[in-house]
Residue frames relative to the residue before (quaternion, step in Angstrom):
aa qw qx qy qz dx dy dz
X 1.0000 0.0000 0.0000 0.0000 0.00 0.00 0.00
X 0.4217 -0.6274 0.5251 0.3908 3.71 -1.10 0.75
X 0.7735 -0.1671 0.4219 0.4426 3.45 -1.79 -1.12
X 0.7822 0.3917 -0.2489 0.4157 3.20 0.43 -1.11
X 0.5026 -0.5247 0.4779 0.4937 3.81 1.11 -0.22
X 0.5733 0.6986 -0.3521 0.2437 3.65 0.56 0.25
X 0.2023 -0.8363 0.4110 0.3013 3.41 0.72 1.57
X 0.3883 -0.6605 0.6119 0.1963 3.81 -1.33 1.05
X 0.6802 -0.5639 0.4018 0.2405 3.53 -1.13 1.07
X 0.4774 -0.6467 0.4582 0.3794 4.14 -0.74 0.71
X 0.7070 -0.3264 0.4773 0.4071 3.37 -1.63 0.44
X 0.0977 0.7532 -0.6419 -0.1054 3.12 -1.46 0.23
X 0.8193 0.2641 -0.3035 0.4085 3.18 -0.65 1.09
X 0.0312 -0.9374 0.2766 -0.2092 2.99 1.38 1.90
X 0.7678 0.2261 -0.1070 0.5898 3.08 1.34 -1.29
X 0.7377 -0.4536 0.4077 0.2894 3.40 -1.78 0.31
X 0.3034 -0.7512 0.4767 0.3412 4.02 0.06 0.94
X 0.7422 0.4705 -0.3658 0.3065 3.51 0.70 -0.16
X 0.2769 0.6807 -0.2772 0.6190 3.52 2.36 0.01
X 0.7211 0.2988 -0.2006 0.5920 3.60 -0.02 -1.78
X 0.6653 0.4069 -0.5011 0.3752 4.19 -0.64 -0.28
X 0.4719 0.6899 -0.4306 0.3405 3.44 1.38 -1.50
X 0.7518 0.5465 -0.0726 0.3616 2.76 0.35 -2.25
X 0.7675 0.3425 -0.3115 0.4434 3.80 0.47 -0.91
X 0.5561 0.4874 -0.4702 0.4818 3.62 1.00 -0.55
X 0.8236 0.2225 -0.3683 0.3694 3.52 -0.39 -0.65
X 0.3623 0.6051 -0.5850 0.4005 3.95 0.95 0.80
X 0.7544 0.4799 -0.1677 0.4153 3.02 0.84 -1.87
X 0.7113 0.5059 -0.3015 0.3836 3.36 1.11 -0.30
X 0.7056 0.2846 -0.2172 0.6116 3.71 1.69 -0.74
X 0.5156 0.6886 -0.3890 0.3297 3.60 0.76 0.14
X 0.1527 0.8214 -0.5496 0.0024 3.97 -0.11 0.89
X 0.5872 0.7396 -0.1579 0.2884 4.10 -0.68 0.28
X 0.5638 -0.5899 0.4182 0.3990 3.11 -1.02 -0.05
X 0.7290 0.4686 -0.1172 0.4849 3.84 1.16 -0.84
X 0.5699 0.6905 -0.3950 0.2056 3.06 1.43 0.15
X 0.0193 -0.5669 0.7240 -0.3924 3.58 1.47 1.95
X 0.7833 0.4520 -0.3513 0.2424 3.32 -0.46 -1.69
X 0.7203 0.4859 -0.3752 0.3230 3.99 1.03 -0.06
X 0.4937 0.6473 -0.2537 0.5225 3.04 2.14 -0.19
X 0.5470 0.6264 -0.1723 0.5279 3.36 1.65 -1.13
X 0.7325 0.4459 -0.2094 0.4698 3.68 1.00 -0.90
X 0.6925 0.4096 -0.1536 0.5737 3.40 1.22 -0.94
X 0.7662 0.0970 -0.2339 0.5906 3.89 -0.03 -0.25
X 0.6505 0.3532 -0.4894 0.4611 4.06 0.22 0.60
X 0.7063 0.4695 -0.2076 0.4874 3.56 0.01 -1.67
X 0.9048 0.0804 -0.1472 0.3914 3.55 -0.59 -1.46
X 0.5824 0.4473 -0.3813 0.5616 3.95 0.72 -0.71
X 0.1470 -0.6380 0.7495 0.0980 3.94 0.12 -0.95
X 0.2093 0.7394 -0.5871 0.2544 4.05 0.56 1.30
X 0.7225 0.3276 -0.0246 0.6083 3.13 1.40 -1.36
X 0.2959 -0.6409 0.6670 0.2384 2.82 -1.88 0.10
X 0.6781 -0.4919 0.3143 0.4466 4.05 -1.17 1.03
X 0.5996 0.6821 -0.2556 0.3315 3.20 1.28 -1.18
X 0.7845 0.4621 -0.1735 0.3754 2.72 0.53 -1.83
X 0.5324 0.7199 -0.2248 0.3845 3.59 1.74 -1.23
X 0.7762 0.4822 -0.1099 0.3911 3.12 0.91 -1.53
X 0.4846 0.6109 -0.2591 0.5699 3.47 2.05 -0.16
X 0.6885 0.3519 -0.2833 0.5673 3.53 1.10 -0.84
X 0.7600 0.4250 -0.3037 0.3868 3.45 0.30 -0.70
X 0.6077 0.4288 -0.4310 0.5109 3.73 1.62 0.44
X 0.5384 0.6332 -0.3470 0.4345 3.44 1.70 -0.35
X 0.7031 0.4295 -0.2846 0.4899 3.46 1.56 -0.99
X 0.6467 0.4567 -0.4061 0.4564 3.83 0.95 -0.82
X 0.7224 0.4001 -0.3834 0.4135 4.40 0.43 -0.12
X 0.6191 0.4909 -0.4401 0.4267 3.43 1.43 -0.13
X 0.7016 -0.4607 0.3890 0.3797 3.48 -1.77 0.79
X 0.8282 0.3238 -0.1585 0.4292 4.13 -0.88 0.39
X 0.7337 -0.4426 0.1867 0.4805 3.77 -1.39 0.80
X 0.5097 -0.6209 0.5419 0.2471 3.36 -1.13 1.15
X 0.7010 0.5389 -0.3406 0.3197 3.68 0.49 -0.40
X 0.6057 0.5656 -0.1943 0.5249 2.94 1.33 -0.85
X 0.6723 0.5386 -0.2103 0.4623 3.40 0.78 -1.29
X 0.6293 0.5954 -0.2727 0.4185 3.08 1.35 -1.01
X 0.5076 0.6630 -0.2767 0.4756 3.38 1.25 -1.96
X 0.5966 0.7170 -0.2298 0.2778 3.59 0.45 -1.58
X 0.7752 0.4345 -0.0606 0.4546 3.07 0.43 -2.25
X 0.6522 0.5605 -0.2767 0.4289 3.50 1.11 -1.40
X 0.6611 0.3075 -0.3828 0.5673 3.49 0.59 -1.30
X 0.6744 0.4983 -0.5194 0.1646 3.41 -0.65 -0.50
X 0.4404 0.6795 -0.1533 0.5664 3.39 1.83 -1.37
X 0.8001 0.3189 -0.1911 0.4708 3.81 0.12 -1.33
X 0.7979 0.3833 0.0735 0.4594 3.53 1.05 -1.52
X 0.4529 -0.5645 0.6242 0.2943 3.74 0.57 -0.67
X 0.7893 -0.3889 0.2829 0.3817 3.41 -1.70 0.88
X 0.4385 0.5059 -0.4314 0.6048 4.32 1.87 -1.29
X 0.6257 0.7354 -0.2087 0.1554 3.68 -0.17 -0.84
X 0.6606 0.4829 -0.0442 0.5731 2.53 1.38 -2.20
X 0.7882 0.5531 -0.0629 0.2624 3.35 1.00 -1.64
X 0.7604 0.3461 -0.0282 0.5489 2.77 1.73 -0.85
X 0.4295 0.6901 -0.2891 0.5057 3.03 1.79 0.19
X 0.6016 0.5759 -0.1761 0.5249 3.18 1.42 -1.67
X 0.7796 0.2464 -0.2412 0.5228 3.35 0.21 -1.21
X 0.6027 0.4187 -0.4857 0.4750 4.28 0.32 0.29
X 0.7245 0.3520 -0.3188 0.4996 3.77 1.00 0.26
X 0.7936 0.2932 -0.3456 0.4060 3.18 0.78 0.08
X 0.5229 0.5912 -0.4605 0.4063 3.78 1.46 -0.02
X 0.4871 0.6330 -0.4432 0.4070 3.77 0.80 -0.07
X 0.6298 0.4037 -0.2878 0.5979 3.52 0.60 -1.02
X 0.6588 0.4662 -0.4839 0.3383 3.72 -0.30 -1.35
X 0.7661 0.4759 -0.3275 0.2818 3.54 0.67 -1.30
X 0.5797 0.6325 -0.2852 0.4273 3.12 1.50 -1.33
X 0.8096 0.4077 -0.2509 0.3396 3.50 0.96 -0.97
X 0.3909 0.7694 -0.3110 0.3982 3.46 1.81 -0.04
X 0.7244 0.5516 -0.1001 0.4012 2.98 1.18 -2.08
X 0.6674 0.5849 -0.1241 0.4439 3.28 1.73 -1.34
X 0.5374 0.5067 -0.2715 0.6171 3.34 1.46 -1.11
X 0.5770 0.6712 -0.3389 0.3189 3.44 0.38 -0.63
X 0.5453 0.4615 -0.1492 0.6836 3.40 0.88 -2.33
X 0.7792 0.3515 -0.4283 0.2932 3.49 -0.68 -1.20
X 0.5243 0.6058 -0.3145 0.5091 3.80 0.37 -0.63
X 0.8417 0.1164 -0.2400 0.4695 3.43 -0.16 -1.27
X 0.8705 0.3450 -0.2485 0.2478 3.66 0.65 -0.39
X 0.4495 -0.7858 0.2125 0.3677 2.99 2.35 -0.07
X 0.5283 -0.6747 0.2994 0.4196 3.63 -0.94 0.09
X 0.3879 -0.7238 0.5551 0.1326 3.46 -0.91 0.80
X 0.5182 -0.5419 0.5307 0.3951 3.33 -1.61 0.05
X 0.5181 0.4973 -0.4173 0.5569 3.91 0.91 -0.21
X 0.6617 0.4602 -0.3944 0.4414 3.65 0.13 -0.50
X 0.7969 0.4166 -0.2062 0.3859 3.51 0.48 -0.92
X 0.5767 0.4263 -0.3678 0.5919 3.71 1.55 -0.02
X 0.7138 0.3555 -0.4373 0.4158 3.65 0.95 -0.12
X 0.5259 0.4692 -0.4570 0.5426 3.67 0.99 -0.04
X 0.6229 0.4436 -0.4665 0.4445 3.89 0.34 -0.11
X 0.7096 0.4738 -0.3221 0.4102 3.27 0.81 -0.71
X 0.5046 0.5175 -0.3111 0.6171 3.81 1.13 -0.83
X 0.4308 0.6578 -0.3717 0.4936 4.21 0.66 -0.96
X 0.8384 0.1066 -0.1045 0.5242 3.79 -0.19 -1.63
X 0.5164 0.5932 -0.5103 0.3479 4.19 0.81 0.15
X 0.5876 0.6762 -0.2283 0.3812 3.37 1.53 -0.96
X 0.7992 0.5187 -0.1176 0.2802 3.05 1.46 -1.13
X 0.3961 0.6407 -0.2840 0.5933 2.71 2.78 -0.34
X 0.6946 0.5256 -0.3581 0.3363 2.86 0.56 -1.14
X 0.7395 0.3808 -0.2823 0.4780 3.38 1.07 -1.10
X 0.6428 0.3119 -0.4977 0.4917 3.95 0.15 0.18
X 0.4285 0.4946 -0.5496 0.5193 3.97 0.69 0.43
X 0.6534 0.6365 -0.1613 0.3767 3.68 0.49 -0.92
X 0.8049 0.1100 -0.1175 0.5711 3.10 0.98 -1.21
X 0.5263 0.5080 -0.5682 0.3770 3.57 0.73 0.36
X 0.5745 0.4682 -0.3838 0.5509 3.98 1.11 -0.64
X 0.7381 0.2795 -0.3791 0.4830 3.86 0.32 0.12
X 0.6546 0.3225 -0.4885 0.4785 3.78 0.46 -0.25
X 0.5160 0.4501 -0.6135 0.3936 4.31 0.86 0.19
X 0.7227 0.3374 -0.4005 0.4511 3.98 0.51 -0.66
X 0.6995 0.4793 -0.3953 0.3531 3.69 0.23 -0.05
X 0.7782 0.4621 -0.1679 0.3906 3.46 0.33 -1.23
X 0.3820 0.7656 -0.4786 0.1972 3.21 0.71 0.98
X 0.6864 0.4363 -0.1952 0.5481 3.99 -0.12 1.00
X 0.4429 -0.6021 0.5663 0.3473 3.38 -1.28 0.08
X 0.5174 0.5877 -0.4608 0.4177 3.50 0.48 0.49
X 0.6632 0.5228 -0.2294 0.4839 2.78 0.82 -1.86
X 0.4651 0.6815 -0.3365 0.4539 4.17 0.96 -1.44
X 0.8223 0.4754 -0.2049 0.2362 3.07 -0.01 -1.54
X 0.8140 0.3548 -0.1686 0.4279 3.08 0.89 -1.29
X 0.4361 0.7261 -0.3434 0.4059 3.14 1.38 0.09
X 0.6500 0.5595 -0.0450 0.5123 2.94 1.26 -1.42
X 0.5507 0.4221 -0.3524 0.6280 3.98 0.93 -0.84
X 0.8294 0.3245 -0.3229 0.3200 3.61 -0.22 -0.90
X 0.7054 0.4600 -0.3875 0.3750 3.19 1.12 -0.48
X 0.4174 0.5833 -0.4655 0.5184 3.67 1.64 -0.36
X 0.6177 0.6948 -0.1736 0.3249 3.84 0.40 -1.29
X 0.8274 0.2984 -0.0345 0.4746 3.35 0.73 -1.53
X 0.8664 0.2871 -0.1085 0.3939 3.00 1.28 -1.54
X 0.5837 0.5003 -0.2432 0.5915 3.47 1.54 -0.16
X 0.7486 0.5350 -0.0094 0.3916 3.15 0.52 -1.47
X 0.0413 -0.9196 0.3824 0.0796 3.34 1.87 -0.82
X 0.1407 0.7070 -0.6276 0.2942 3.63 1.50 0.95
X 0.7084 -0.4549 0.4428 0.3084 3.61 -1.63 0.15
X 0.5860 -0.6324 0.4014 0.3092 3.68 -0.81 0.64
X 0.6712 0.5797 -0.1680 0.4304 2.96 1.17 -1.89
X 0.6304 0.4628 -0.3012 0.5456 3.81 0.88 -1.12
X 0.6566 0.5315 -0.3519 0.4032 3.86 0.06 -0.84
X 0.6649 0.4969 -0.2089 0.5170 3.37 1.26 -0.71
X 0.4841 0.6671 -0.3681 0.4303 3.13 1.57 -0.40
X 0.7353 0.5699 0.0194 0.3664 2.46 0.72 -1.91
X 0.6986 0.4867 -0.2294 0.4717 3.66 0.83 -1.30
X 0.8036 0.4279 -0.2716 0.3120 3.61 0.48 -1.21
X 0.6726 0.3979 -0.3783 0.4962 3.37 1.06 -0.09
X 0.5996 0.3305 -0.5273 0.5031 3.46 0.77 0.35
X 0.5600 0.4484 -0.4863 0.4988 3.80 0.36 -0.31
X 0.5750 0.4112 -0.4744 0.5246 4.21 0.26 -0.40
X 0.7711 0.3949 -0.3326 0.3727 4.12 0.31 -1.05
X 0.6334 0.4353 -0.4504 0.4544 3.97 1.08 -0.77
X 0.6649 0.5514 -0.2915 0.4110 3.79 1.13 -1.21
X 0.7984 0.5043 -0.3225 0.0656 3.68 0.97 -0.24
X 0.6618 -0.6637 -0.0457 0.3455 3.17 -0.76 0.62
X 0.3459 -0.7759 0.4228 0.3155 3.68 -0.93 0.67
X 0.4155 -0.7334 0.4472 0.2991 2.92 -1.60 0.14
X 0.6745 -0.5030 0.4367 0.3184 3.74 -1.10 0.86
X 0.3872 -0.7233 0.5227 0.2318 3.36 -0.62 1.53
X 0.6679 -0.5209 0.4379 0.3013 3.67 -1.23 0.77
C-alpha cells in the first residue's frame, strides 16, 4: 500500500516464460470440462503457490464478464499477471494448442470411424468427472470470494435470478455490477 492508503497494483512478470508455457501446456493438455478454472486453480495457486486465491479470483471474474471462452480469457489474464504481455501471449497459445491438436486427431478418428456405443459410455463417464471437478472448483473459489454480507448477498440475487428465476445472464450482469461497484464502494474514514 502507498501513503495515501492506495493499494499499488501486483508485480507483473513474476514467473519465468519458459516455467509459465511449461505450466499452461500441460493444463491445456490434461484439462477437460466445464471447471477446468479449477485446474489452473490447482497448478498456479495450490501446488506452484504463483498466485494468491485472491489474486486468482480477480482474474477469473475478469475472464467470466469478458466477451469469449472463459478459459482462454482466463489463460490470458494469468499469463499476463505471471509473465507480462510474452506471458499473456504465449501462455494463451501453450493452453490452447494441446486441445486444437487433440481435437484434430479426434475429429479425424471420429469422421473416419464414427460414433460408437463405447464412445458414448466413456464420454458419460468423463460427463460426471467434470462435474467433480467442477464443484471442487467452485467450493475453492466461493472460500476466496464470499467473504461478508455483501459479498452473500449478491451471490445469492444472481443465483435466485439466473438459476431459479431463469432471467438472462447478460441482464443480471446488468444489473449486478453496478450494485456490486455501489455496496463495494469506497468509504470515507469518519472524522
Amino acid at each position: 500500500m502507498s501513503e495515501a492508503g492506495e493499494v499499488s497494483p501486483p508485480p507483473v512478470g513474476r514467473v519465468r516464460l519458459s516455467r509459465l508455457v511449461a505450466a499452461f501446456a500441460w493444463i491445456g493438455l490434461t484439462s477437460i470440462g466445464g471447471g477446468r478454472h479449477a485446474f489452473f486453480l490447482d497448478a498456479l495457486v495450490i501446488r506452484r503457490r504463483w498466485l494468491k486465491n485472491e489474486e486468482f479470483v480477480q482474474d477469473l471474474t475478469l475472464a467470466q464478464v469478458l466477451p469469449g471462452p472463459t478459459f482462454s480469457n482466463l489463460a490470458v489474464a494469468l499469463g499476463f499477471r505471471l509473465g507480462g504481455w510474452r506471458g499473456a501471449l504465449f501462455g494463451g497459445l501453450a493452453l490452447v494448442l494441446p486441445g486444437a491438436l487433440i481435437l484434430l486427431a479426434l475429429s479425424t478418428l471420429y469422421f473416419r470411424a464414427g460414433w460408437t456405443p463405447t464412445a458414448g459410455g466413456a464420454m458419460r463417464g468423463m460427463a460426471a468427472a467434470v462435474v467433480g471437478l467442477t464443484f471442487v472448483a467452485a467450493g475453492r473459489v466461493i472460500a476466496g470470494s464470499l467473504r461478508g454480507w455483501r459479498a452473500l448477498a449478491i451471490a445469492a440475487v444472481v443465483f435466485l435470478l439466473v438459476g431459479w428465476l431463469r432471467l438472462n445472464t447478460a441482464l443480471v450482469l446488468v444489473l449486478a455490477v453496478p450494485a456490486s461497484l455501489w455496496l463495494y464502494r469506497p468509504r470515507r474514514p469518519a472524522a
